[in-house]
Biopython code that builds the backbone (N, CA, C, O; Angstrom):
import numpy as np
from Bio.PDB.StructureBuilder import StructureBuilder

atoms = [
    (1, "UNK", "N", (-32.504, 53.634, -46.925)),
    (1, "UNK", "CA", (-32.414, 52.271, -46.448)),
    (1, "UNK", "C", (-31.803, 51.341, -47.491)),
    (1, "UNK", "O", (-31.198, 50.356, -47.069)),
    (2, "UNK", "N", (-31.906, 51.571, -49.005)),
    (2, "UNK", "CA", (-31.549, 51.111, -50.005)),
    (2, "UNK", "C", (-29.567, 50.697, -49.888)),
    (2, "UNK", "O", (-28.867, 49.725, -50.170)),
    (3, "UNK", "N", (-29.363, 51.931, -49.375)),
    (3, "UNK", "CA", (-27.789, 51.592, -48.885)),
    (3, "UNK", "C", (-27.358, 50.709, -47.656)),
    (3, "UNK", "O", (-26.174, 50.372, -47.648)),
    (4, "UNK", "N", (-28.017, 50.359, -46.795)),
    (4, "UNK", "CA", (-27.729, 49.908, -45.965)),
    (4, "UNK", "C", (-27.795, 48.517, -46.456)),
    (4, "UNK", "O", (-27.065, 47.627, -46.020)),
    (5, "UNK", "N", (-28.532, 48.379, -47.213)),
    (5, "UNK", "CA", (-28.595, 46.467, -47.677)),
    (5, "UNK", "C", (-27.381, 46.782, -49.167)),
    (5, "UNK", "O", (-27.296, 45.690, -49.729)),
    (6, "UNK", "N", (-26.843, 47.412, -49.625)),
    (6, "UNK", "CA", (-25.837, 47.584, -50.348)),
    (6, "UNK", "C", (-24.756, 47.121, -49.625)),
    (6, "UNK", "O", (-23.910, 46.259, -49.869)),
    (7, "UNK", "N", (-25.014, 48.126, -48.349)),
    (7, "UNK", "CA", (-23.728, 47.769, -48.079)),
    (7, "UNK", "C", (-23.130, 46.603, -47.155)),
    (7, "UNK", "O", (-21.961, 46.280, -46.947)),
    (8, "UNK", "N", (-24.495, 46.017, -46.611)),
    (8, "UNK", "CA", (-24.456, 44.884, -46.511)),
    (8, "UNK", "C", (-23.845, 43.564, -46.709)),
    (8, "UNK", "O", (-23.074, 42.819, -46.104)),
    (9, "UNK", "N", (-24.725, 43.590, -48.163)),
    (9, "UNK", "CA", (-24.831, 42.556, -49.173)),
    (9, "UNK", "C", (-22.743, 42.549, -49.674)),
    (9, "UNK", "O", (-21.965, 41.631, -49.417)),
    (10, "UNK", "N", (-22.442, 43.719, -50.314)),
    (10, "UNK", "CA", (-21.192, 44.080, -50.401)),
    (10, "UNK", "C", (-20.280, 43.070, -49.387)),
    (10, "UNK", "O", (-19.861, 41.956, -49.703)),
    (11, "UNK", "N", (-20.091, 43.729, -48.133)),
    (11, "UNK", "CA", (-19.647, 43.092, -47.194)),
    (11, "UNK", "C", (-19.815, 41.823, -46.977)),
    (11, "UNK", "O", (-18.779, 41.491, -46.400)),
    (12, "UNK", "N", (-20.323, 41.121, -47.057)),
    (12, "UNK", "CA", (-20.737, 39.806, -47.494)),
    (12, "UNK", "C", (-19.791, 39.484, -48.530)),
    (12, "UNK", "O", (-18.679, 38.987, -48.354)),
    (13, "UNK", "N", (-20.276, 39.779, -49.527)),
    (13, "UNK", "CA", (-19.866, 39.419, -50.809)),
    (13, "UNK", "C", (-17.882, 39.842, -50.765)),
    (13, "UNK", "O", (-17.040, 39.450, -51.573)),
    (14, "UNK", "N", (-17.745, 40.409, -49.983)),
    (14, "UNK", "CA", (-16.232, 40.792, -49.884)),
    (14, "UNK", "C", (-15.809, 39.625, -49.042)),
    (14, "UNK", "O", (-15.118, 38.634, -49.281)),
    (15, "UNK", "N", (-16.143, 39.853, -48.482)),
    (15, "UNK", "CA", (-15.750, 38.172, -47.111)),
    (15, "UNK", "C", (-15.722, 37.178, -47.820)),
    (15, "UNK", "O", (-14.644, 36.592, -47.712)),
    (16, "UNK", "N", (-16.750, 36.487, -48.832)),
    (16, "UNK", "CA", (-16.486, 35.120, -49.419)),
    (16, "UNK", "C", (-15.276, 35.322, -50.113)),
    (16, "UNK", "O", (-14.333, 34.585, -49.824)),
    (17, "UNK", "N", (-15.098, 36.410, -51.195)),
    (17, "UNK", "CA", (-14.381, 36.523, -51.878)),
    (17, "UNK", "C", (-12.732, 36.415, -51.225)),
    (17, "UNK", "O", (-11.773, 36.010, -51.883)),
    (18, "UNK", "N", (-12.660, 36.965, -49.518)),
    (18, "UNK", "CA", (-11.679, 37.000, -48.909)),
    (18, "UNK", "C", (-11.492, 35.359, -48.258)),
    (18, "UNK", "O", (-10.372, 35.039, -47.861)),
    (19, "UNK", "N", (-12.677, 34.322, -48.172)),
    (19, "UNK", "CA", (-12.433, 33.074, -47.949)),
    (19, "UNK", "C", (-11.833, 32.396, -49.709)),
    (19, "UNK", "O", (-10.771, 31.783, -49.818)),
    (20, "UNK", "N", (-12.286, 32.535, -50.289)),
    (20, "UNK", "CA", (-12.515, 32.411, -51.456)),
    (20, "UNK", "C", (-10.944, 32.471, -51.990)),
    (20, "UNK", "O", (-10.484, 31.416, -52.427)),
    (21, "UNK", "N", (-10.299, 33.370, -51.980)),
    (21, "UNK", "CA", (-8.650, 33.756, -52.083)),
    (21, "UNK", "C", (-7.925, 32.848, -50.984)),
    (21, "UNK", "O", (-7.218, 31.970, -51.479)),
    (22, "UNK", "N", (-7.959, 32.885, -49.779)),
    (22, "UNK", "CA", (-7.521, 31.994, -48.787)),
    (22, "UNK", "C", (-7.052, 30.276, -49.200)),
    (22, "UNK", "O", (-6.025, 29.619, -49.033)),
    (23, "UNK", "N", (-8.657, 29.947, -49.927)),
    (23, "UNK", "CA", (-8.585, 28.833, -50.020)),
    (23, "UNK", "C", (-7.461, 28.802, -51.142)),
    (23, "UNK", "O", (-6.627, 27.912, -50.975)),
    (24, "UNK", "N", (-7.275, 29.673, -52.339)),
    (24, "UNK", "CA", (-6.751, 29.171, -53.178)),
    (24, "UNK", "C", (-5.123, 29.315, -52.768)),
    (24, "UNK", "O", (-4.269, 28.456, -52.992)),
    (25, "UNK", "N", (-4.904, 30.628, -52.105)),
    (25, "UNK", "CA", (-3.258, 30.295, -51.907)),
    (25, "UNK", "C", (-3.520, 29.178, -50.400)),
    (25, "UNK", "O", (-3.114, 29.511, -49.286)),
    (26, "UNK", "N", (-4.187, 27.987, -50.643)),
    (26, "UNK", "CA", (-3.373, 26.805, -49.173)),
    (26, "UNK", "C", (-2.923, 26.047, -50.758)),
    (26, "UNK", "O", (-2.632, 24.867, -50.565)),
    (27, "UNK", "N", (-2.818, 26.408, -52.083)),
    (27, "UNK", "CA", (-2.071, 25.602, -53.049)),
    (27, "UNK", "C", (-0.960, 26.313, -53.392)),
    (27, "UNK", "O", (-0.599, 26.195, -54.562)),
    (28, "UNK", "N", (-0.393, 26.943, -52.752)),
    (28, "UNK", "CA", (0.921, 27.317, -52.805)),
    (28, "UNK", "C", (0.740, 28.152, -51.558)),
    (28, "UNK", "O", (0.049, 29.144, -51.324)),
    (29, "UNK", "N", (1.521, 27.487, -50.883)),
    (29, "UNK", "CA", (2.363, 27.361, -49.803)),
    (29, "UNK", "C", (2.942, 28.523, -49.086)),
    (29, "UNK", "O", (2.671, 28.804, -47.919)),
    (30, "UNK", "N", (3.931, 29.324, -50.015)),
    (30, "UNK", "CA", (4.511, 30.617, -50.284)),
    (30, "UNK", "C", (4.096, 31.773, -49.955)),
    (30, "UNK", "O", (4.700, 32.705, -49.424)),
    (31, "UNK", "N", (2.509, 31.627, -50.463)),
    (31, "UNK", "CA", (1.399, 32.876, -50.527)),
    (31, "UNK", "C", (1.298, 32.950, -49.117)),
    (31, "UNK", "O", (1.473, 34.079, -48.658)),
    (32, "UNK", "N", (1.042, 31.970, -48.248)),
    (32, "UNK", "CA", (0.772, 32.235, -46.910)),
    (32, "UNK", "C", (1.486, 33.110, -46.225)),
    (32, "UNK", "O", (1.008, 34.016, -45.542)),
    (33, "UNK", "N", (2.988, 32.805, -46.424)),
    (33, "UNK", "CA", (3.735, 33.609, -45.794)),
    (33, "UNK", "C", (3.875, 35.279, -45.906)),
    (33, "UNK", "O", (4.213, 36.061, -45.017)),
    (34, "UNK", "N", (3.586, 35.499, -46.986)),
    (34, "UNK", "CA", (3.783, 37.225, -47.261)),
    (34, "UNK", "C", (2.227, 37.733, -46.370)),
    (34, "UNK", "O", (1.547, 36.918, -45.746)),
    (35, "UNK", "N", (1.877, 39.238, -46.485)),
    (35, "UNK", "CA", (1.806, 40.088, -45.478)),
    (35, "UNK", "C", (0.235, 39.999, -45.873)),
    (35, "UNK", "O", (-0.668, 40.395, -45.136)),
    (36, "UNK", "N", (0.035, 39.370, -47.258)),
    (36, "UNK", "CA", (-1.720, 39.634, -47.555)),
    (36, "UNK", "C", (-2.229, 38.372, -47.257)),
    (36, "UNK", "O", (-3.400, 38.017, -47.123)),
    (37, "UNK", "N", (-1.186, 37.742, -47.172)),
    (37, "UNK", "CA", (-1.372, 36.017, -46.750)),
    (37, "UNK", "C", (-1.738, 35.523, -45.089)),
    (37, "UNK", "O", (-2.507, 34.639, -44.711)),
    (38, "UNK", "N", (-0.894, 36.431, -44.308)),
    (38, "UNK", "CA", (-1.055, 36.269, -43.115)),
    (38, "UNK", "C", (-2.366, 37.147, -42.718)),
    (38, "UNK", "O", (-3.308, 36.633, -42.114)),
    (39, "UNK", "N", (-2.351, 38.363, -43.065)),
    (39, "UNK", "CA", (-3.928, 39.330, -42.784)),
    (39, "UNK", "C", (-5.033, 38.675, -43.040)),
    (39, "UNK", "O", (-5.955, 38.704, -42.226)),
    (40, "UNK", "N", (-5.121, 38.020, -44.136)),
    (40, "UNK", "CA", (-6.423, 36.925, -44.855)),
    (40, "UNK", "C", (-6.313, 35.967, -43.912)),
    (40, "UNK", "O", (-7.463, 35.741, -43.534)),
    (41, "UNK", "N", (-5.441, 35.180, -43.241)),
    (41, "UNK", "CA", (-5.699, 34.158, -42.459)),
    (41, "UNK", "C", (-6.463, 34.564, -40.593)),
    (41, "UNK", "O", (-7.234, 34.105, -39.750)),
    (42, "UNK", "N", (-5.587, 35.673, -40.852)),
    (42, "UNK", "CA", (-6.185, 36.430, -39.070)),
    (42, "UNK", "C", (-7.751, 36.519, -39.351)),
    (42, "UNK", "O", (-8.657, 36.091, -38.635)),
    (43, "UNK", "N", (-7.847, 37.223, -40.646)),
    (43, "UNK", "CA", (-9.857, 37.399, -40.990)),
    (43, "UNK", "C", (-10.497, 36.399, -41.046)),
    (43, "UNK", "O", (-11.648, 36.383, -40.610)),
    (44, "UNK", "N", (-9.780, 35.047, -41.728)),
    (44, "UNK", "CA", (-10.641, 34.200, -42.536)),
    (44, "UNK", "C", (-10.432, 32.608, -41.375)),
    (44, "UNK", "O", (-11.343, 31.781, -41.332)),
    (45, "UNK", "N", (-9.137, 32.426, -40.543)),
    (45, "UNK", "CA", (-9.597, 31.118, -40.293)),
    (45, "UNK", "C", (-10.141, 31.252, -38.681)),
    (45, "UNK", "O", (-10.223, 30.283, -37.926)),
    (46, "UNK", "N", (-10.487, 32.622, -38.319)),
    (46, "UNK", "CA", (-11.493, 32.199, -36.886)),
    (46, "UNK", "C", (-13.012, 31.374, -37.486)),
    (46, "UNK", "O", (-13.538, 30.354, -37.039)),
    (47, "UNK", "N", (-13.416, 32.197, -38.577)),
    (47, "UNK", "CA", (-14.272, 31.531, -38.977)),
    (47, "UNK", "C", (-14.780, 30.229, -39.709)),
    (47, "UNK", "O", (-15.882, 29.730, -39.941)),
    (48, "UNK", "N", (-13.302, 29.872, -39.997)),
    (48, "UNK", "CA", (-13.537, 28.786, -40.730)),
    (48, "UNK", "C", (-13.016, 27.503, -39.793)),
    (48, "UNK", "O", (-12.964, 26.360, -40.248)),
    (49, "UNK", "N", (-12.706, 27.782, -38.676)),
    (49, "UNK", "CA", (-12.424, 26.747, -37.552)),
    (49, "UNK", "C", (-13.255, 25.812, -36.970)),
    (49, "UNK", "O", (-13.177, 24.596, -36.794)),
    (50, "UNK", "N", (-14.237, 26.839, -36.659)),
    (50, "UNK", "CA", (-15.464, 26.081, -36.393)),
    (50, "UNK", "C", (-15.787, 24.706, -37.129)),
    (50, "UNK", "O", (-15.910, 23.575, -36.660)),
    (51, "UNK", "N", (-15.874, 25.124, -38.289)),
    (51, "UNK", "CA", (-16.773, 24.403, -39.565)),
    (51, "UNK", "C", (-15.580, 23.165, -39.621)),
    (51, "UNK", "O", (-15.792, 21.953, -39.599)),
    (52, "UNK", "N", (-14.271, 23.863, -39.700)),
    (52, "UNK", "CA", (-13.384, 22.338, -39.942)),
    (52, "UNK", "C", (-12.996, 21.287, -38.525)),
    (52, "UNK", "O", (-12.205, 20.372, -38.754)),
    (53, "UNK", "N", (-13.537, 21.422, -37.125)),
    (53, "UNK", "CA", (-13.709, 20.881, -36.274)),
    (53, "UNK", "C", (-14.793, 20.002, -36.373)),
    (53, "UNK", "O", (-14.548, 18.980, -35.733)),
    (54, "UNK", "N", (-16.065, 19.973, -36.997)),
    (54, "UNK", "CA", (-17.046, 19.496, -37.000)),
    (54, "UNK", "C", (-17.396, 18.288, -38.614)),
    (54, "UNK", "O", (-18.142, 17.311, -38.668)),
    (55, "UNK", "N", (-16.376, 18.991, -39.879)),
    (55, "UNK", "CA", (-16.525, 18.266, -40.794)),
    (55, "UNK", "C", (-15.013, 17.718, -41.266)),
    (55, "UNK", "O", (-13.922, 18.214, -41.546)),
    (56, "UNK", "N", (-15.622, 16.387, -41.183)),
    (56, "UNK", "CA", (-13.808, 15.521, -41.901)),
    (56, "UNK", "C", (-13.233, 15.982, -43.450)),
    (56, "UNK", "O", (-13.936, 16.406, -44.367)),
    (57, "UNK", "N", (-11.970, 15.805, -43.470)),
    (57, "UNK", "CA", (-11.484, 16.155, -44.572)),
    (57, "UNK", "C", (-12.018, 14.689, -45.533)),
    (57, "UNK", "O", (-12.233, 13.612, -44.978)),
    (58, "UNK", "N", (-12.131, 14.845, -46.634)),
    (58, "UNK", "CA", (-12.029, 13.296, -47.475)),
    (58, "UNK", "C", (-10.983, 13.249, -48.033)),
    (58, "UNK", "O", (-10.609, 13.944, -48.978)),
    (59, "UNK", "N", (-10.428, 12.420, -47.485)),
    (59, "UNK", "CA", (-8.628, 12.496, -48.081)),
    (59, "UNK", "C", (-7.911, 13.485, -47.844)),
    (59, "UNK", "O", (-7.639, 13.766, -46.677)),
    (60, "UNK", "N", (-7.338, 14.406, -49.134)),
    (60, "UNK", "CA", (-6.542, 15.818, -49.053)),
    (60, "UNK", "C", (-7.476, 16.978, -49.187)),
    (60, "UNK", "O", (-7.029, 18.125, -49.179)),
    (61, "UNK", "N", (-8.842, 16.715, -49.318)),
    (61, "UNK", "CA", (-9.957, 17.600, -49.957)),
    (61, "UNK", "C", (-10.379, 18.121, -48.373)),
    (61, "UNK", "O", (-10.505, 17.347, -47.425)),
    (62, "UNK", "N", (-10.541, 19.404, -48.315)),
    (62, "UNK", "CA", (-10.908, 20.253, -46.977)),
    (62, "UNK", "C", (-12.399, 20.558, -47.404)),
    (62, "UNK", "O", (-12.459, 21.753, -47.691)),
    (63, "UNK", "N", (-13.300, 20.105, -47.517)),
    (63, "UNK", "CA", (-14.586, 20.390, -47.991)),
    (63, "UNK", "C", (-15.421, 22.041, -47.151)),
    (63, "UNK", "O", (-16.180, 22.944, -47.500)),
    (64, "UNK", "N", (-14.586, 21.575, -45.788)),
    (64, "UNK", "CA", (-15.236, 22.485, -44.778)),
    (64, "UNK", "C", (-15.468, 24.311, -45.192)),
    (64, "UNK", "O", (-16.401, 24.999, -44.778)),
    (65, "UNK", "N", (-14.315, 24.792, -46.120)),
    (65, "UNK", "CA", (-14.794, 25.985, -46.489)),
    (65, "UNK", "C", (-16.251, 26.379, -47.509)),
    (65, "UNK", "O", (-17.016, 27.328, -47.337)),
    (66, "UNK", "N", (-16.314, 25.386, -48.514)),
    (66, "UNK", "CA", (-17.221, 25.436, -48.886)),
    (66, "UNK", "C", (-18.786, 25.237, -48.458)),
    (66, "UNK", "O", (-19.737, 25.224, -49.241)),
    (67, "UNK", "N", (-18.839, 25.086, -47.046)),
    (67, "UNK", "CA", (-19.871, 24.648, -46.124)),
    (67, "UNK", "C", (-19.996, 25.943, -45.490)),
    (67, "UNK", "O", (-21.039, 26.560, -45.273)),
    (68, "UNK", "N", (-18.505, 26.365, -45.150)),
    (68, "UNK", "CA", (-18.578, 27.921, -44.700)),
    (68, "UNK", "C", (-19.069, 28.458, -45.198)),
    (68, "UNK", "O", (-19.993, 29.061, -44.652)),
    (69, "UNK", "N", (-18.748, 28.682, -46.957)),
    (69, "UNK", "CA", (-19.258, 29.556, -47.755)),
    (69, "UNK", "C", (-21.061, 29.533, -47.936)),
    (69, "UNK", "O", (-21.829, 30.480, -48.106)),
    (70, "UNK", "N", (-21.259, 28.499, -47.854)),
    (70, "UNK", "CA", (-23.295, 27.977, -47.899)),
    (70, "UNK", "C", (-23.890, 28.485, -46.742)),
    (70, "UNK", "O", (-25.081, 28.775, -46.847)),
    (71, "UNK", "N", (-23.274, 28.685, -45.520)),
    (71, "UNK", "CA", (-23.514, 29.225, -44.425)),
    (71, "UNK", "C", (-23.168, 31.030, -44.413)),
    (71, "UNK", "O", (-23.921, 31.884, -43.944)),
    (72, "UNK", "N", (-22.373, 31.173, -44.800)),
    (72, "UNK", "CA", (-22.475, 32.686, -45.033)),
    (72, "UNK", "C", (-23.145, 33.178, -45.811)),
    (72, "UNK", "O", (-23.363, 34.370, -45.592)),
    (73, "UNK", "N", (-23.679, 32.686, -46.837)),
    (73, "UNK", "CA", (-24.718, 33.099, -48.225)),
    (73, "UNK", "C", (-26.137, 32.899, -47.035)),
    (73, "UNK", "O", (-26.622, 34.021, -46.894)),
    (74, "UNK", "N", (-26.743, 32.089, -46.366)),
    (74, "UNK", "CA", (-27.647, 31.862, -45.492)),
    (74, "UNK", "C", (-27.365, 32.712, -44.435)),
    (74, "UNK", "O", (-28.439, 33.270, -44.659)),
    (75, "UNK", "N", (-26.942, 33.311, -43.526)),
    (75, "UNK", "CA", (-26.660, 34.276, -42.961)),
    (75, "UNK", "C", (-26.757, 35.750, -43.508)),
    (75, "UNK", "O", (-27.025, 36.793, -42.912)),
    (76, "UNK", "N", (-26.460, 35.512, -44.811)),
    (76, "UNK", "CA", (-26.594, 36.757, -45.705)),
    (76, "UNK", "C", (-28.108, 37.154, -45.873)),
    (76, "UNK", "O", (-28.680, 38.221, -45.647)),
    (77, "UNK", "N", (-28.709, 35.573, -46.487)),
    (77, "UNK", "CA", (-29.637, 36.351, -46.753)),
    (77, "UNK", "C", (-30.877, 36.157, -45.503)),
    (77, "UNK", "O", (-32.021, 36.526, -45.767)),
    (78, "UNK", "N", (-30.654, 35.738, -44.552)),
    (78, "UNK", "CA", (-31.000, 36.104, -43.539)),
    (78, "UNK", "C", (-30.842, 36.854, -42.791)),
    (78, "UNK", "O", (-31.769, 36.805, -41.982)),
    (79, "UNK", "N", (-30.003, 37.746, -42.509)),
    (79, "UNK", "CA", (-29.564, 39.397, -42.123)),
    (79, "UNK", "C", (-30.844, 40.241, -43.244)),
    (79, "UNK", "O", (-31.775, 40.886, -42.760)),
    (80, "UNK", "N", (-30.682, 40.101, -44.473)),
    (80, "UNK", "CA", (-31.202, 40.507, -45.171)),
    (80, "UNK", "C", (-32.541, 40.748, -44.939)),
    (80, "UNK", "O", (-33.110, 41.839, -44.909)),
    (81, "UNK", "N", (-32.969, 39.717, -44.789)),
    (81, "UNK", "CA", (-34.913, 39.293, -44.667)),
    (81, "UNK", "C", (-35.162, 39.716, -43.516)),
    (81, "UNK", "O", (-36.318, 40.139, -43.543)),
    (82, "UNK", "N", (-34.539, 39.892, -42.092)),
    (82, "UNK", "CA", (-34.945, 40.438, -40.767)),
    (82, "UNK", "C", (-35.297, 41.693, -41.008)),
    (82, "UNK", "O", (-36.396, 42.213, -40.816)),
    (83, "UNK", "N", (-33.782, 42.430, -41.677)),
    (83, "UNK", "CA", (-34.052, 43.733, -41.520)),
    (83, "UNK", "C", (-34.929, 44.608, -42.696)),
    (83, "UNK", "O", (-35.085, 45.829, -42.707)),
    (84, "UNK", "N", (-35.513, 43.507, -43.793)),
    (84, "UNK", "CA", (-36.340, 44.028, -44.749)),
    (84, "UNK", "C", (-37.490, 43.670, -43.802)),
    (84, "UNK", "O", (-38.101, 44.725, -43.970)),
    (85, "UNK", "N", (-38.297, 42.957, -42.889)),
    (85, "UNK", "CA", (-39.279, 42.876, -42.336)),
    (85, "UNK", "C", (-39.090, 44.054, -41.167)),
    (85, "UNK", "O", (-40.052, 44.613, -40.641)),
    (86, "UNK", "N", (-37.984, 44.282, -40.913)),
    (86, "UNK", "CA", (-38.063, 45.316, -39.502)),
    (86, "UNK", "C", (-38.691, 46.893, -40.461)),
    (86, "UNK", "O", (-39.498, 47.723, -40.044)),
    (87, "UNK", "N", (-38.185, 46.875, -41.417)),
    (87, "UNK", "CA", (-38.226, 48.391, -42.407)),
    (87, "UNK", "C", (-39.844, 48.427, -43.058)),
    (87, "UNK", "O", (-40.194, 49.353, -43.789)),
]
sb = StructureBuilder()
sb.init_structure("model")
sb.init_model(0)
sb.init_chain("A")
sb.init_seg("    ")
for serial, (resi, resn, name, xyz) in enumerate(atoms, 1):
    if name == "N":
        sb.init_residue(resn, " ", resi, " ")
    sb.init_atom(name, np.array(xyz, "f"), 0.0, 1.0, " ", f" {name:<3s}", serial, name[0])
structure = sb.get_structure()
């Protein structure tokens, strides 16, 4: 059972890291366009749509991923805690 919250947690932790990269190439422009740029956006902005429909930008600042990201860490470790009480 020890692996299953490995691999979990992992997966998780790969996803922010894949929002996490996203956010940084929307500062160059360029990155979007090539082939790891467009794959990261198919993964990363269904989920991050939501969140930027509901929260305003302040100015040029997109705050909304980082709200994503607080919400996936809470999801995390709530996946987590269900299935350590189910075990």
């Amino acid at each position: 059972m020890a692996y299953l919250f490995t691999i979990i947690r992992f997966a998780f932790e790969v996803y922010q890291y894949m929002i996490i990269a996203y956010i940084l190439m929307s500062w160059v422009p360029q990155m979007r366009a090539t082939g790891i740029g467009q794959l990261l956006e198919r993964l990363v902005e269904p989920y991050l749509a939501p969140f930027r429909r509901f929260i305003p930008t302040l100015g040029f600042i997109d705050v909304s991923p980082i709200v994503a990201l607080i919400a996936l860490r809470f999801a995390e470790y709530g996946l987590v805690s269900i299935l350590e009480k189910l075990m």
